[in-house]
N, C-alpha and C positions, 0 to 999 in steps of 0.2 A: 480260739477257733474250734469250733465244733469238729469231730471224726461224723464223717458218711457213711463210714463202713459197721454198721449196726446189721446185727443176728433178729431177724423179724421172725416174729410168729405171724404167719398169716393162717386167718382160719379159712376154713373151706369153704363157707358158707360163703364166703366175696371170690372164691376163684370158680369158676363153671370150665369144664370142661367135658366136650364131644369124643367117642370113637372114632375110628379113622373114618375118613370121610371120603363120601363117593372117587375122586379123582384122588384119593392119595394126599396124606399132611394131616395136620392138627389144627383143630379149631379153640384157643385158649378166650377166654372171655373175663374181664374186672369190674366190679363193681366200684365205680367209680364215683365220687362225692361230687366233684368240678372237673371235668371232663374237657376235650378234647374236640378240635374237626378238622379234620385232617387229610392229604395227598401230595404223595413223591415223586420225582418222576425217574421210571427204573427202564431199566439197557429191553424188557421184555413187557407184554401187554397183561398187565397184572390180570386186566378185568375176563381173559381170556381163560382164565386156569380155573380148574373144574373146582367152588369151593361152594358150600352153603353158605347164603346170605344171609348174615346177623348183626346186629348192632354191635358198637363197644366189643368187638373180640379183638384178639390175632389170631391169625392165619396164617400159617406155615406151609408153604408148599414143597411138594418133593423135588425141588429145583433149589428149597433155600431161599425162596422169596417171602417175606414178611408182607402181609397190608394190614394196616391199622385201623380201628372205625371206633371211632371218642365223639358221643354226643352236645358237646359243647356250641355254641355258634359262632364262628368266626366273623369279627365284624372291622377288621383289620388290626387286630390287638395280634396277632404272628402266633394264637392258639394252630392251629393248624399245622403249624411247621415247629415248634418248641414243643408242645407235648410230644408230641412222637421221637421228637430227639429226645425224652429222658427214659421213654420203653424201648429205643435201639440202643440206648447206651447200658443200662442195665442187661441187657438181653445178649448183647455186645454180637452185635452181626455189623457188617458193614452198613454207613447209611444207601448207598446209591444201589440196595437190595430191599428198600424198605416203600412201599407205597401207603398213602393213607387217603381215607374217604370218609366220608359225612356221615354220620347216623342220624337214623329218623330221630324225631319222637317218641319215646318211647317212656311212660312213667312206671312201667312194670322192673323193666333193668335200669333206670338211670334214675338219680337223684341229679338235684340243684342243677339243670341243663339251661343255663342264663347265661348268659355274658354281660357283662355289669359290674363296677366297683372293682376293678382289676385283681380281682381273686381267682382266676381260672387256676394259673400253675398254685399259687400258694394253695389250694385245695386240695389238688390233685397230683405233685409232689412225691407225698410219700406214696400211694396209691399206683401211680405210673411206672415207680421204682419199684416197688414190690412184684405188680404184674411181669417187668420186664426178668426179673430176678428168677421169678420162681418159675417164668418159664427157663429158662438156660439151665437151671437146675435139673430139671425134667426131661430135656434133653440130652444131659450129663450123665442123668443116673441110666437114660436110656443105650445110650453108648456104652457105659461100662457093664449093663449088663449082656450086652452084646459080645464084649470081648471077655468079658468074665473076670472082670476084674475090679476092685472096690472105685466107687465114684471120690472118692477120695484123693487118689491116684491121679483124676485124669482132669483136666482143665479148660476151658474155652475162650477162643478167642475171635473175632470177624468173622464168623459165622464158622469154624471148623471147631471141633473137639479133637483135642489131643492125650494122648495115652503117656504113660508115664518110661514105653518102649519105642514113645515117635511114632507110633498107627496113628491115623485122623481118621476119621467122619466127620461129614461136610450135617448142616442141621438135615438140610433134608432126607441123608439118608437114614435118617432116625426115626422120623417125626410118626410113623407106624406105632413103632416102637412105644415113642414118649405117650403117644395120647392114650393108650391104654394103663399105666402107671398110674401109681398115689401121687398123691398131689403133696407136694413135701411142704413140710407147715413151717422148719425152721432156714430160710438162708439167708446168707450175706450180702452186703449192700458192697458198693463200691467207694474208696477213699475219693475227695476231691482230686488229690493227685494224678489220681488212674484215670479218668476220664478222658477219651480221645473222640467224642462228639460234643458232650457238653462242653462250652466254652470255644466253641470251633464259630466261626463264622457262616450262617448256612443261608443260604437264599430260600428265600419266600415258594413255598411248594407250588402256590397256583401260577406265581408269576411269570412262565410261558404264557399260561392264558389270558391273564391280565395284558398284558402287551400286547398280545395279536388278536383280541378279541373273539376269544372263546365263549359259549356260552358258560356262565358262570355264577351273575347274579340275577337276583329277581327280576329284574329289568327281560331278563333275556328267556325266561321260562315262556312255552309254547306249549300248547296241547289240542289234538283233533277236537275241532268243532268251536273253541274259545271265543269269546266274544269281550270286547276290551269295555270296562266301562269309565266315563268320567262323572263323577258327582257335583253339584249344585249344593254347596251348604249355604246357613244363613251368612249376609254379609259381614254383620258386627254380633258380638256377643251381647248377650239379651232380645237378640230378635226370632222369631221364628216364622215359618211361613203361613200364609194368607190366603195366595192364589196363584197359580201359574198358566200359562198358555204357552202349548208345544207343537201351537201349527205351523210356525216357522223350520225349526228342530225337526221334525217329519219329512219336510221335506229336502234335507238337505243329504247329498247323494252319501253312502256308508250307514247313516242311521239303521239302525233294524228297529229300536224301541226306550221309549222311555218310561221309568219305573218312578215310582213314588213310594218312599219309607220314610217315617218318619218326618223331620222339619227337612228332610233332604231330598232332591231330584236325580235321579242314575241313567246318564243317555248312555247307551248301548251302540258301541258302533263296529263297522269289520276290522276297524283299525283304529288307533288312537287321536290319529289329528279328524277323524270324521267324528267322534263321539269327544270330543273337545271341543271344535267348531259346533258342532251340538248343541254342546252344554253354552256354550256363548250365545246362542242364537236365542234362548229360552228368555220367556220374559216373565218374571217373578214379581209377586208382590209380597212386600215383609211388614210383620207387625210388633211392637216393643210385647217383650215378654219380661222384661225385667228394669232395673236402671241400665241407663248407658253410659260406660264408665270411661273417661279419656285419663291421663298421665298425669292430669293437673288434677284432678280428683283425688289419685292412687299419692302423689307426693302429700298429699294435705294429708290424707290420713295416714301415713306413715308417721309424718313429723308431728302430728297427735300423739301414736301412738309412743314415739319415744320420749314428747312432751309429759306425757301420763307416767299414771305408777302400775296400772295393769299390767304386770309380767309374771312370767313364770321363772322360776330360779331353777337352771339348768346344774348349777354348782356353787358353792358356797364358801370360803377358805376365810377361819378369821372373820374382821369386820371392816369392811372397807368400808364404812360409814366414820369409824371412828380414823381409821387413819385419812381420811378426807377431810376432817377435824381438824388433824396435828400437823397436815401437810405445811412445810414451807414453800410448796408450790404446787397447783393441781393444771393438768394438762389436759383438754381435750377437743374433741373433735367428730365429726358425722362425714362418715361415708358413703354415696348415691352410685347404686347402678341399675341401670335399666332392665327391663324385660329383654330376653335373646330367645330368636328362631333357632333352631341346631344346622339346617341348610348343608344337610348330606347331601354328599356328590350325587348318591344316587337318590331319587325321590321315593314316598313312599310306593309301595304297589307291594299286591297280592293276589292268589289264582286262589280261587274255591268251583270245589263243582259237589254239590250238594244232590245226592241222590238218597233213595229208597236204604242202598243198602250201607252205607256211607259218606263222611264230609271228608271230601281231599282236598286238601290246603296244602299250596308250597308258595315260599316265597322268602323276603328277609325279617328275621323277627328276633329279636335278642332272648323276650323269656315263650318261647312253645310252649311251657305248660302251663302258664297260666291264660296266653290263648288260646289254646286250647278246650282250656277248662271253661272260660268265658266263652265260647262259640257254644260250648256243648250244652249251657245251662240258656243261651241265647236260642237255641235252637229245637230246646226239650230232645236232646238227644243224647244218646246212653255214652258216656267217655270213650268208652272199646271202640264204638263207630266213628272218631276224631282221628283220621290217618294227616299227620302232619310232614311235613317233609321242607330242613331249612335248606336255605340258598345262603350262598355267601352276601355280604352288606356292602355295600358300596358306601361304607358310614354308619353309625350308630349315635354315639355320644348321648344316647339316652333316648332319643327320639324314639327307637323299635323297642325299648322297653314297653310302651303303649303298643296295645294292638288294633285301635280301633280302624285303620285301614282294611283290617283284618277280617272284620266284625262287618267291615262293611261289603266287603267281597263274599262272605258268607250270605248274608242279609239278601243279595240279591239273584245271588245264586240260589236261594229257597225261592226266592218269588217265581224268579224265572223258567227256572227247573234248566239252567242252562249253564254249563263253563265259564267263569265272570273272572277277568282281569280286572282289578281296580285301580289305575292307572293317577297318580298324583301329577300335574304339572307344578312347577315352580312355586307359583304364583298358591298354588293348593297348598304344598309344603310350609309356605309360611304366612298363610294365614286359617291354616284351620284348628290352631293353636296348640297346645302344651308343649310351652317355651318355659325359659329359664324365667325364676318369678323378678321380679322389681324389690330388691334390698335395700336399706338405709340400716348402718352401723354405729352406733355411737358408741367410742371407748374414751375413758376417763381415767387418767392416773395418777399418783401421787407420788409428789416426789420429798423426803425428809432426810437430811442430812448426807446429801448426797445419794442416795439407794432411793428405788422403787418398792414403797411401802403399799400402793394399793393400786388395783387395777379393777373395771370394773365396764365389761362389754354387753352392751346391750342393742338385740337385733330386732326391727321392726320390716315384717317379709309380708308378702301377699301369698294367701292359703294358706300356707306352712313355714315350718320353722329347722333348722339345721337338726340336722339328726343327734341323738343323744351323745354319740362319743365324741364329738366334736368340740365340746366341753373340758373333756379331760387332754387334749391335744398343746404344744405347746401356746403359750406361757404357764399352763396349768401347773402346779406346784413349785416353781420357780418366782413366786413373789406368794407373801405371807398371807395378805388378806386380799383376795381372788373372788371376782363372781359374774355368772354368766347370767344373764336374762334376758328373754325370749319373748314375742306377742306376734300375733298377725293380724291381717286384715283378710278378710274371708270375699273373693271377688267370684263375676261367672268366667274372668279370661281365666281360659284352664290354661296350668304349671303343671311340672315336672322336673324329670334330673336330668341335669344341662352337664357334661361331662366335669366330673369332678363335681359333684353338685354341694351349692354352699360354699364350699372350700375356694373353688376357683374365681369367688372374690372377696369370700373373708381373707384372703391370705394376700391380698392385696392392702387391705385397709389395714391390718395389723402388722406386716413389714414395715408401711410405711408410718404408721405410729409409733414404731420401736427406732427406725432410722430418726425420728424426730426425737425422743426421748435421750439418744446416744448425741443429738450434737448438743439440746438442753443440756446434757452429763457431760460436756465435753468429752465424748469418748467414741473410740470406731465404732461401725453397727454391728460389725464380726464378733469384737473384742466383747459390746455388752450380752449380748447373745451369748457366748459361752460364759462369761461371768455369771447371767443367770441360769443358765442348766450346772452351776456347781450347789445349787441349791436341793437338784432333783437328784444328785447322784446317791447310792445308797438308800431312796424313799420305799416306805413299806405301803407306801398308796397302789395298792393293785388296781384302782381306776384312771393311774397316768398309763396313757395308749403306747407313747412315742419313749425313745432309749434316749437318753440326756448323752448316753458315752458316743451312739452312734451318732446322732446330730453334732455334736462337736468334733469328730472326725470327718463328716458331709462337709462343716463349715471350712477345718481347717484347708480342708483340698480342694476347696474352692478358690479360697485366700490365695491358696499356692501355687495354683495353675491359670489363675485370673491375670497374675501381675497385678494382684490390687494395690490402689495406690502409689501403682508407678509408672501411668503412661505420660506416652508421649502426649504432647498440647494439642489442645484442642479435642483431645479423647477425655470425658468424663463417665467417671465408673458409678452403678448401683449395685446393692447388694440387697438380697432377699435368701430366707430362709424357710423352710416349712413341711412342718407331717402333714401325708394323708393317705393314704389307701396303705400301711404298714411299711410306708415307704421315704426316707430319710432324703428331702433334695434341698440344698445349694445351689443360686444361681448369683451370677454378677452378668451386669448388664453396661455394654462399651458403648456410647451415644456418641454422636458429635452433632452438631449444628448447623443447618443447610439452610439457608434463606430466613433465619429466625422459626425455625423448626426442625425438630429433632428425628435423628435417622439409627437408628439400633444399625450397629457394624456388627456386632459379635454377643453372643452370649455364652458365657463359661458355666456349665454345670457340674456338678458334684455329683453321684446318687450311692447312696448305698440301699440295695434292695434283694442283699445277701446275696448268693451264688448265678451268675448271669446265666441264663443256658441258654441263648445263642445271640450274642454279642452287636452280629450286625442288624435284626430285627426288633434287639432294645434301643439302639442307635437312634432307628429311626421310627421308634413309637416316641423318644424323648424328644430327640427333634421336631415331631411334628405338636405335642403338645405343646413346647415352647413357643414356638412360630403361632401354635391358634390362641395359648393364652395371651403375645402380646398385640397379634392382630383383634380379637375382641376387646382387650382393654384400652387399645388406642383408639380404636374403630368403631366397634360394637355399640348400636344404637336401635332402638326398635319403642314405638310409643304409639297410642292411642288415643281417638277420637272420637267419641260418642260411641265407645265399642267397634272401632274400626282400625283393623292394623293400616299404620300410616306408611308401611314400608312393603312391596310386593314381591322386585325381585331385586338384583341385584343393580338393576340403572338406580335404586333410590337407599340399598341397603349396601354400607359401605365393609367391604373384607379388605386384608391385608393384600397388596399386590406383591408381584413377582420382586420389583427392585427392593420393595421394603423390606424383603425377608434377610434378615440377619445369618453371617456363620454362628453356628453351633458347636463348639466344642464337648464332648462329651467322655466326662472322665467318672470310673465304676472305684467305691471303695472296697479293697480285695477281702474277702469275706467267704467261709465255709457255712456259712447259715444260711438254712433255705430260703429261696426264694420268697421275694412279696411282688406285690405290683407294679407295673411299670405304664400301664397305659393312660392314668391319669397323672401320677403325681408329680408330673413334670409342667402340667401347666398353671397350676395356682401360684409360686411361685415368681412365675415371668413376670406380671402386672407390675408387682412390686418391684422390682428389680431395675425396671424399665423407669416407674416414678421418682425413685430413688436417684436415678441416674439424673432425670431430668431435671429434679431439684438441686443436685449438686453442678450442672449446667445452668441453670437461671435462679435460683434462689424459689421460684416456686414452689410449694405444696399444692400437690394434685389431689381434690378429695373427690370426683366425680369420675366416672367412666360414662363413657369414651372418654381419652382425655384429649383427642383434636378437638373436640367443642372448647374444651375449655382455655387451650393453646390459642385458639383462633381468637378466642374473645379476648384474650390478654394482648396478643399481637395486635387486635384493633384498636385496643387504649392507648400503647403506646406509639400507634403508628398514629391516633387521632383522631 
């Protein structure tokens, strides 16, 4: 186990600090890599106390009140409330003295300001600990030179410094003091042991307002004069528009106007069900701009493509051609899943009001700078002039990665010269596409003299293909002759990253080809699994991602808190394992059989993703990705028609329901090593786990998702 308590040099040049400030206190500011967005809720009205307003500082008031402001965007990943617990813990003030707020946009003080790929804390880690550190420091040294006595001498704790005679000072009556001091370059970090916030259990900072409906997210931003707009895109991909007539649309009471950009129409109304109704009323005509592509099209050329030899070699181990040769047995098998909407609770929407002197955009958005940077280059307008301002997400999962909602509220806001909400309904959310692309997996193994001698995965995707580390993830160096190859098909239905992207079904198709390989081997899928990470242990391969020692630790306490292998009748267990986001998860999955169809009771997880720093909000980032991986994998279905999504809203697109959702038990491997991710890597895992289950419940192999399409079709053979 790694010591926390590390002597940091921090240089000056990442800590900014103010003279005292108009109403009294310090203004400390960090230079932060993955940031933070943040609010507390404290005994007094923080936003009341006399402070300059700046991005990413803290703020100390002469009360002893901390607020926080960390440019990151909160998109229910618990950034918000976990970063600010590792600058209260460091800083070591009490928490319910700590408030935190949102920072703009800002590219001058913040780098990497995204939420994406569950890197926020692991970024930002050491960076949060330093800032908090080297303020307490500064306040220390301030105190002791108050009393005259060496900073060595005097200690601090919940917001008081004490002397080495029992005098205190409380922070704030310092913070005069501190802010005019050097900025001390060398201090100490805190041991895991010490911590009495990190590892505490802390409630969600917004969650007053969440519950009683505060304004909070996009949804809910309001501005004098704003006009809400709904958009008209084309119907199906490869169409664009022809002609339209808007004399119905005009006359319909709220309208104020409708805008023409591009292949798109913008009714303009006082409110959103009039400029909806609108947009409904409007009669279009469309004309093919391209092929039009349906799901029977996208399968054929998929299983071309992994029929062919066109691929790219993502990795290469050895020669799997040759042990495919010597094999006494070769195993394989194709994996199918569909295209997914992401169907955020909240829909898309965005506010722009584009003037002379300024573009002001608020809204929900995972990366601001590169929308940003995209409006400003859309716009011919100078970056300085792009005032962004995020809102909390009511969902992400990759969706607000894209901004072009964004772009579209911009867009009309130049036309207009007017305050534009751009308002998504449902029905807009999932079909104005970049969803999760449509994959087909084939992997290939060999097996000789009992061991797996060759393995050999190859992925056929629509546009793109699995990101490069994805290659070196497990089974990579764990079987001798290893190879990844890659190809796509290049379509107009726009893709993107579906939470967990890649992952969240390769790790289904490859669990479930290892739980196959383990009954071929007659052996448990835990026991082969760790058999083969004793091949990785000790590698000088710096391009394996994943820790062989920590994956076998994940497994074992999965084992161990599963009851695998020992329930009661009529409980059938699966087991799935798998990296991604820097993050080691374990799941077993408890099924039983209800009507000749299977009902997830329980799933047991494992995770190890080094030091938890606030327990009950990893809880329930794991739970919830568990719950969405196994509801997309049993459920999840979305396909096309001549370029037409065939699924709107939720009467035709099926989610997991309330009775279906399983317990989750949720067990952390105890760990000094900082932080990784936690908001995806809990869902890749589940699919498999779930398959698994199901196969050791009916003997079937599942190689499709959804997998009720394919339960149903078996249940209608044997029912006749």
């Amino acid at each position: 186990m790694k010591s926390q308590n590390k002597s940091l040099n921090f240089s000056r040049r990442n800590f900014l600090k103010t003279s005292v400030l108009a109403g009294g206190g310090m203004l400390i500011g960090f230079n932060l890599l993955s940031a933070c967005r943040p609010e507390a809720i404290v005994p007094v009205d923080i936003s009341k106390l006399n402070f300059n307003d700046f991005n990413a500082f803290i703020k100390i008031s002469e009360g002893g009140y901390v607020t926080i402001f960390s440019p990151n965007p909160e998109i229910g990943q618990g950034v918000k409330t976990s970063m600010p617990m590792i600058i209260a813990e460091e800083l070591d003030v009490s928490w319910d003295k700590v408030s935190v707020a949102q920072g703009l946009y800002d590219p001058v003080n913040y780098q990497r300001q995204v939420a994406g790929g569950s890197q926020s804390i692991r970024f930002g880690w050491d960076a949060l600990r330093q800032t908090g550190a080297t303020t307490k420091q500064m306040l220390v040294n301030a105190a002791a030179a108050k009393w005259g006595v060496e900073a060595s001498t005097c200690s601090a704790s919940q917001g008081i410094i004490t002397n080495a005679n029992g005098d205190t000072l409380g922070y704030g009556e310092v913070v005069k003091e501190a802010a005019i001091l050097e900025i001390p370059e060398n201090v100490s970090l805190k041991e895991s042991k010490d911590y009495n916030i990190i590892g505490q259990d802390i409630k969600n900072v917004d969650i007053h307002k969440i519950i009683t409906g505060k304004p909070l997210f996009g949804l809910d931003y309001i501005s004098e004069g704003m006009v809400y707009a709904s958009v008209l895109r084309p119907p199906a991909f490869g169409k664009k528009l022809a002609s339209f007539d808007d004399r119905i649309t005009k006359g319909i009471n709220g309208v104020l106007e409708v805008v023409k950009f591009g292949d798109k129409i913008a009714v303009l109304g006082s409110n959103t069900w009039a400029a909806m109704k609108g947009k409904k009323a409007l009669v279009a005509e469309w004309k093919n701009d391209a092929k039009l592509e349906s799901t029977k099209d996208h399968d054929t050329e998929l299983f071309k493509i992994l029929n062919g030899k066109k691929f790219e070699t993502n990795r290469e181990d050895g020669n799997v051609e040759s042990a495919f040769r010597n094999a006494d047995k070769i195993i394989e098998r194709t994996y199918e899943s569909p295209f997914l909407p992401h169907n955020c609770m909240e829909p898309m929407n965005f506010y722009a009001h584009v003037t002379p002197e300024k573009v002001h955009l608020v809204g929900p958005i995972q990366t601001p700078a590169w929308t940003a940077s995209k409006i400003s280059k859309l716009l011919n307008r100078k970056p300085e002039e792009i005032h962004l301002e995020m809102t909390r997400m009511g969902g992400g999962f990759g969706r607000r990665l894209y901004g072009d909602f964004a772009e579209e509220a911009a867009q009309i806001s130049n036309i207009t010269k007017k305050p534009i909400k751009v308002v998504f309904s449902r029905e807009d959310d999932m079909t104005a596409g970049t969803y999760r692309p449509a994959i087909k997996y084939r992997i290939k193994a060999s097996i000789k003299d009992g061991k797996i001698t060759g393995y050999h995965l190859k992925e056929a995707a629509i546009n793109g293909n699995m990101y490069g580390l994805i290659a070196n993830f497990f089974p990579a160096g764990c079987i001798p002759n290893y190879k990844v190859s890659t190809a796509n098909y290049k379509s107009k239905i726009t893709t993107g990253a579906w939470r967990a992207p890649y992952t969240n079904f390769l790790a289904f198709a490859e669990q479930s080809f290892f739980n196959e390989l383990a009954t071929e081997l007659d052996k448990d899928h835990p026991s082969l699994l760790i058999e083969l990470l004793q091949n990785v242990k000790g590698t000088k391969d710096e391009r394996i991602q994943y820790s062989p020692e920590r994956m076998e630790q994940t497994i074992k306490l999965a084992v161990k808190k599963s009851n695998w292998g020992n329930t009661t009748e009529g409980t059938y267990q699966g087991f799935s394992a798998y990296y991604s986001h820097n993050t080691h998860v374990a799941e077993v999955a408890d099924i039983v059989m209800k009507n000749g169809m299977p009902l997830v009771k329980k799933v047991t997880v494992a995770v190890d993703c080094g030091i938890v720093v606030n327990p009950l909000g990893a809880k329930n980032q794991l739970e919830g990705g568990v719950i969405d991986g196994i509801g997309h994998a049993m459920y999840g279905d979305f396909s096309f028609k001549e370029g037409t999504p065939q699924a709107v809203n939720f009467d035709n697109y099926r989610l997991i329901r309330m009775q279906e959702t399983p317990e989750v038990s949720t067990h952390f491997v105890e760990s000094g090593l900082s932080p990784t991710g936690l908001g995806e890597p809990g869902l890749p895992p589940a699919g498999g786990a779930v398959a698994n289950a199901i196969h050791t419940a009916t003997g079937e192999r599942l190689l499709k998702q959804p997998f009720i399409n394919e339960l149903e079709m078996s249940k209608s053979k044997i029912l006749g």
